[in-house]
N, C-alpha and C positions, 0 to 999 in steps of 0.2 A: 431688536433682531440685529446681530452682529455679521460680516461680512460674509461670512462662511454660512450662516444661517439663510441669508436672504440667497445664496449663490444655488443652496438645496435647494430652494421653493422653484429656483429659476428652471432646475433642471429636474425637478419633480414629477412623473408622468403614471401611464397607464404601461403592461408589456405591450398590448396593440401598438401604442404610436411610439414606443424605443425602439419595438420593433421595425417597424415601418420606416423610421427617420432616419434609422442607421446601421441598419442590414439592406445589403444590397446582392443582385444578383451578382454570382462566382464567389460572396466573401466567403473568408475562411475564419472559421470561430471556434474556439475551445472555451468548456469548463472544467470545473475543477472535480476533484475524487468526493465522494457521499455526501455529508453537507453541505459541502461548499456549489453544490452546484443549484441553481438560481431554479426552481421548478414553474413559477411562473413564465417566467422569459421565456425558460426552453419550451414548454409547454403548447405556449405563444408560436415560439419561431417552428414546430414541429406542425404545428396548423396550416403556418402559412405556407411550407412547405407539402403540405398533403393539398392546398386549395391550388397552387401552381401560383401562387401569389410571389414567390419568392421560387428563384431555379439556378443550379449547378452550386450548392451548396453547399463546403467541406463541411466537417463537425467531429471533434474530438472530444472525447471525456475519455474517463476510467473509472471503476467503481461503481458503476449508475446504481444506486438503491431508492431513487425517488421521482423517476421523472419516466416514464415507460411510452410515452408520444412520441419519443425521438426516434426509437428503435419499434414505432408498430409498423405491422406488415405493408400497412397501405399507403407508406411514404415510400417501400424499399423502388430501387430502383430512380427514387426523385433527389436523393442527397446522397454525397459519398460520402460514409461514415466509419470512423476510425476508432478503436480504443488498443491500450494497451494492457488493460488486467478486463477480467471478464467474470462476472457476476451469476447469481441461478437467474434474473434479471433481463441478462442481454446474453446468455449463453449459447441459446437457441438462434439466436441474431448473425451470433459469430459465426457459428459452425455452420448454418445454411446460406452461408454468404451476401447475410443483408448489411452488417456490419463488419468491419477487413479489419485483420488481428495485427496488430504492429508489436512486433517482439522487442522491447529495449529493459534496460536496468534502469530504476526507476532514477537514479545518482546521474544519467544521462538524459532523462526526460525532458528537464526544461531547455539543454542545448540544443538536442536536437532539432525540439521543435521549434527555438526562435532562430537557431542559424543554419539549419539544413534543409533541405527538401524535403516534403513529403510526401511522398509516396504510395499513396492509393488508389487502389484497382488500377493501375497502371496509368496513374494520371499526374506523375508528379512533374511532368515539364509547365503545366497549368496553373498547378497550387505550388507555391512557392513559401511564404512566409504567413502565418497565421496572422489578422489583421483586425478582429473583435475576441474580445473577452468576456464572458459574463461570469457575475460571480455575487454568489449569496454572501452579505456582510452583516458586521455587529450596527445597529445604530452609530451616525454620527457624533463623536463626542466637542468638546466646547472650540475646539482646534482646527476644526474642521477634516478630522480623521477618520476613516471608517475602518474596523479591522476585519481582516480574513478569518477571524477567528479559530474554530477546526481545523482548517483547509488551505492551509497558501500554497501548499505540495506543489505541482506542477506547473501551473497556471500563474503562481505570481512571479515568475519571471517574466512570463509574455504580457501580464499586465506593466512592467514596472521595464519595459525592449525604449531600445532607441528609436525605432522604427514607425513612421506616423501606425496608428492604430485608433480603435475604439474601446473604449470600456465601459459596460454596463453592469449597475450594483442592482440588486436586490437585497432591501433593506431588511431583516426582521429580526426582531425584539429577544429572538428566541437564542440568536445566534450568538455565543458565547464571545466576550472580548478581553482578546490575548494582548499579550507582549511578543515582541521580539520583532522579526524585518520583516516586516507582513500586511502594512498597512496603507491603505488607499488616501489620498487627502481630493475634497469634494473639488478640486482646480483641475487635477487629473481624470476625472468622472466626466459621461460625456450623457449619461441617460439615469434619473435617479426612480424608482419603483418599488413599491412597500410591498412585503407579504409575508404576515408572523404567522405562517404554518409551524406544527410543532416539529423538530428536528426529528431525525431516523434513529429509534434507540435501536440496538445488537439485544438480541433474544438472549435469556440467560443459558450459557453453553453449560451440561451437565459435566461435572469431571467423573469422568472410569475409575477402574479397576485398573486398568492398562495404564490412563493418563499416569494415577499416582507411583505404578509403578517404573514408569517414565521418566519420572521427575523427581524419585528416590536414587534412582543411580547420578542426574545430572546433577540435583545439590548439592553430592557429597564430592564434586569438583569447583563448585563456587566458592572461592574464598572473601572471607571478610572486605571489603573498600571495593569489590567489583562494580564495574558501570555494568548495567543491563539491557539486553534489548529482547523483547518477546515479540512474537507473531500473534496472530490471532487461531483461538481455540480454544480447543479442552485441553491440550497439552502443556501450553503456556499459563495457563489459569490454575492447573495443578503444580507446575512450577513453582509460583509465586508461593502457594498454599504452606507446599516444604521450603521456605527460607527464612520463615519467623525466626529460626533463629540465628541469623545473618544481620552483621552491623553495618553501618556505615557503606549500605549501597547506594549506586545513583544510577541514573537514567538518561543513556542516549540510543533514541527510537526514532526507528520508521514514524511506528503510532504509539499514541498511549493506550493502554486500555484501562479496566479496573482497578485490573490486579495493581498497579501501581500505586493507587489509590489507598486500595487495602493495608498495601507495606507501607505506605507511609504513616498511617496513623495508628500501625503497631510500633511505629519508632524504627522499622529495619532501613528504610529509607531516607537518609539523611542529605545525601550529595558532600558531605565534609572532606572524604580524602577524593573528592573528581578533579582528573588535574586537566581537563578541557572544560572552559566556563564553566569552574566552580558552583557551586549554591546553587545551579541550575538546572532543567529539566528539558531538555534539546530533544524536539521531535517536528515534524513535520503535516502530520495531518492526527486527527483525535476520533474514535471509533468505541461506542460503548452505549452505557446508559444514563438517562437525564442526569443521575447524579455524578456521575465525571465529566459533562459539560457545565455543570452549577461546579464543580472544582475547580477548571482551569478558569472560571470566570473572571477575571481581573484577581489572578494569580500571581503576584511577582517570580512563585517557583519556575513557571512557566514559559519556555522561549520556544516561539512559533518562528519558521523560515521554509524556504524551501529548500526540495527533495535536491540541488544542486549543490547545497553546505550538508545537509544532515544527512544524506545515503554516499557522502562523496568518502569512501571508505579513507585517503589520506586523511582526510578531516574525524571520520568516526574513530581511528587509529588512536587519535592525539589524547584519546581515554585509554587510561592503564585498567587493564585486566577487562577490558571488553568482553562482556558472555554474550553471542549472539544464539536465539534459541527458536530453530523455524524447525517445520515439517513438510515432508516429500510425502508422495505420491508410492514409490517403488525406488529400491535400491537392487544395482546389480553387483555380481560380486567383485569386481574390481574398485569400487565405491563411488558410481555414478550415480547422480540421484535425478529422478525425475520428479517434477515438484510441479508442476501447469497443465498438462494433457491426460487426455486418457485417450491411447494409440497418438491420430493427427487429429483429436477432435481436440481444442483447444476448453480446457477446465479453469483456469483461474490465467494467472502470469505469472512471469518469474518476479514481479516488484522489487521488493529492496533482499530478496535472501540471498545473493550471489555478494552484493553490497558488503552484505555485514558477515559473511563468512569469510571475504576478502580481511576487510577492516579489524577484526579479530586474530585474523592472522596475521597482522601488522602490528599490532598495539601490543603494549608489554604486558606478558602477561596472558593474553587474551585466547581464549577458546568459543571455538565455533561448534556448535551440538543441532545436528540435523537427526530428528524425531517421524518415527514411524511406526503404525503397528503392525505387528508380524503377520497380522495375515488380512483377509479382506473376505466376503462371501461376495460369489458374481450374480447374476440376475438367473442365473438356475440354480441357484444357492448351494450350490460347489466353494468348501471352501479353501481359497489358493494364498500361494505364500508371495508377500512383498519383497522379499528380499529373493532375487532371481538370479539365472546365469546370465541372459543378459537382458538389457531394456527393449522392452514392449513400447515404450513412452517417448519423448522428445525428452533430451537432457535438459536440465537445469545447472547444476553445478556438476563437474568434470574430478572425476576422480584426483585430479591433481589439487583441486581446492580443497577437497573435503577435508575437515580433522574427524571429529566425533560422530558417529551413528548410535543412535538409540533405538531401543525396540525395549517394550516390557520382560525381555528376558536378560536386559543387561545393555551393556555397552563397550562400541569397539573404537578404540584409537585407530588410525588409519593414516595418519601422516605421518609420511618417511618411511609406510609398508611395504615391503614386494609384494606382489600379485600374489605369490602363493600365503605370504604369512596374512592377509587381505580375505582371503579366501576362507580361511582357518577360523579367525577374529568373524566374518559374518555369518557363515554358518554358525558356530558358537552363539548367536543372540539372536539363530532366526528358529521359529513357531518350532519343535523337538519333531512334531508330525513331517517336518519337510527336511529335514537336514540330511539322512539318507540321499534323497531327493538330489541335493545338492550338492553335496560331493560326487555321487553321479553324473550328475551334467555337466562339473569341472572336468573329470577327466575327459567326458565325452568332448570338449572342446580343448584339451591338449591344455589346461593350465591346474 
């Protein structure tokens, strides 16, 4: 048994006594987005919080698809809880204000939270600097190194702060192990804890009618050597579908999903002309099925870091011909998109899509394509049109960012538009039932 070996055994435990030995009352603790965060611990620390065993507790995540103790009813009011992306999960949490929505870009996420205040339910002269980490890792390798595997996104900057702190791993077998700046060494670990639950696969998303015909107008702007970044969906997933025949693409993401997967082993996926670390695969957290966490598994393609290098749009930029490819909510006709809410009730978050519509717009080359479909059916199955006069929704991205809008009836350039030629371009690619519609409302509002 080698230094590092015998240093795990020393620090080897149950959640109960990591929990107990070093959560204390007022800490403030984050984990990490979908797999990366520790479902035992939190499990653990959400108990001892519902027993009154532990009190005045911040707690931050994003993404929660595994751990639902944190956010039950019968803790609200005994911990103040933060996220900033919101799930079907912890939806209900947010909107009825058991859980407080914090608005940031995810390329600002780990500053904020290691060098700012924070800000909750009106408590932040209190909570000052986040002071525990927990975090689901790959096994220890000969080194004494644990990786973040999926997930260093947010969290491994406050794991990796100047600032005294605590860090607690959960170990499990399941959790894929990456490359790139994401990794824990067991001198740094202060609570060590096993538990090979199987990781959270993404259900397989059906592609449309609409998706394909969504992603027939976007590929015929992809040129040959383009870096890529997809969002999560049917949109994205028919994307991928139309660029079999596209050479020499590469990939800097948010997240990876499948589809990348897919293009790689049809050969469209190369990374040869990337001219931001070449031969490599730049993403931040990993979202999909068993079989694309067994891909990134000690991957050399693959380079994991956090959402402060990979959504940090000057750095996404330094890739020529950048496609970023997310979907909104409602566009209105000036080209604002709302992409997080429905009205103020808070649906997802803004993540990295402001990020990489930025980043695209910087990089040579580079196109931003924000996906919608033309219309939507509401809960008295009335069916109304996405593309409006003006936003029902919380913006997302500001007319001034936007390039590209899609909708299954085509697609409209928009940067460098006036208002009126803006106007013309969306009705043009919205649902044919609403277009009347819509140029009626234009004038109705004097543009």
């Amino acid at each position: 048994m080698n230094r590092w070996q015998q240093m795990y055994e020393q620090k080897l435990t149950v959640p109960e006594e990591a929990i107990k030995n070093f959560v204390k009352d007022g800490d403030k603790v984050i984990s990490p987005l979908g797999n990366g965060l520790p479902p035992g611990l939190i499990s653990t620390l959400a108990r001892k919080i519902k027993e009154d065993e532990l009190k005045d507790i911040l707690y931050i995540d994003a993404l929660n698809v595994r751990c639902f103790d944190i956010i039950a009813p019968d803790i609200q009011g005994k911990l103040t809880g933060g996220t900033s992306y919101v799930t079907p999960v912890n939806r209900w949490a947010v909107n009825s204000g058991i859980t407080d929505f914090v608005p940031m870009r995810f390329s600002d996420s780990s500053r904020l939270i290691v060098e700012e205040n924070v800000s909750l339910q009106g408590r932040q002269t209190k909570y000052h600097k986040i002071n525990i980490s927990m975090h689901c890792v790959s096994p220890m390798d000969e080194h004494g190194f644990f990786s973040t595997g999926t997930n260093p996104d947010h969290s491994y900057a406050v794991a990796t702060q100047k600032y005294p702190h605590k860090i607690l791993v959960e170990v499990n077998e399941n959790m894929p192990r990456t490359y790139g700046n994401n990794h824990l060494h067991i001198s740094q670990v202060d609570a060590v804890v096993e538990n090979n639950l199987p990781l959270f696969c993404l259900p397989n998303i059906p592609v449309t009618k609409e998706d394909e015909a969504i992603a027939r107008s976007i590929t015929d702007h992809i040129p040959d050597g383009s870096c890529i970044q997809l969002g999560i969906g049917g949109i994205p997933n028919a994307v991928a579908k139309f660029l079999g025949d596209k050479k020499d693409l590469s990939v800097h993401s948010e997240m990876l999903c499948d589809s990348y997967v897919d293009l790689y082993y049809q050969g469209v996926i190369t990374s040869r002309r990337k001219t931001y670390m070449p031969d490599k695969w730049v993403a931040t957290f990993v979202f999909g099925s068993q079989q694309l966490y067994d891909f990134i598994d000690e991957n050399p393609l693959i380079y994991m870091c956090g959402t402060e290098l990979v959504n940090n749009p000057a750095v996404a930029s330094l890739n020529d011909q950048l496609m970023s490819i997310n979907t909104t909510v409602e566009v209105d006709l000036s080209g604002q998109c709302a992409s997080e809410s429905i009205a103020y009730r808070q649906y997802t978050g803004i993540g990295g899509q402001l990020d990489f519509v930025r980043a695209s717009a910087m990089s040579k080359g580079g196109k931003a394509f924000i996906c919608t479909y033309s219309t939507y059916t509401d809960k008295e199955g009335n069916l109304k049109s996405k593309i409006v006069p003006t936003l029902k929704n919380i913006m997302s991205v500001s007319r001034a960012d936007v390039q590209y809008i899609v909708t299954e009836y085509g697609i409209a350039y928009l940067k460098n538009s006036s208002i009126n030629m803006r106007i013309k371009k969306l009705i043009a690619i919205a649902h044919p039932d609403f277009r009347d519609w819509l140029k009626f409302e234009a004038r109705k509002l004097t543009i």
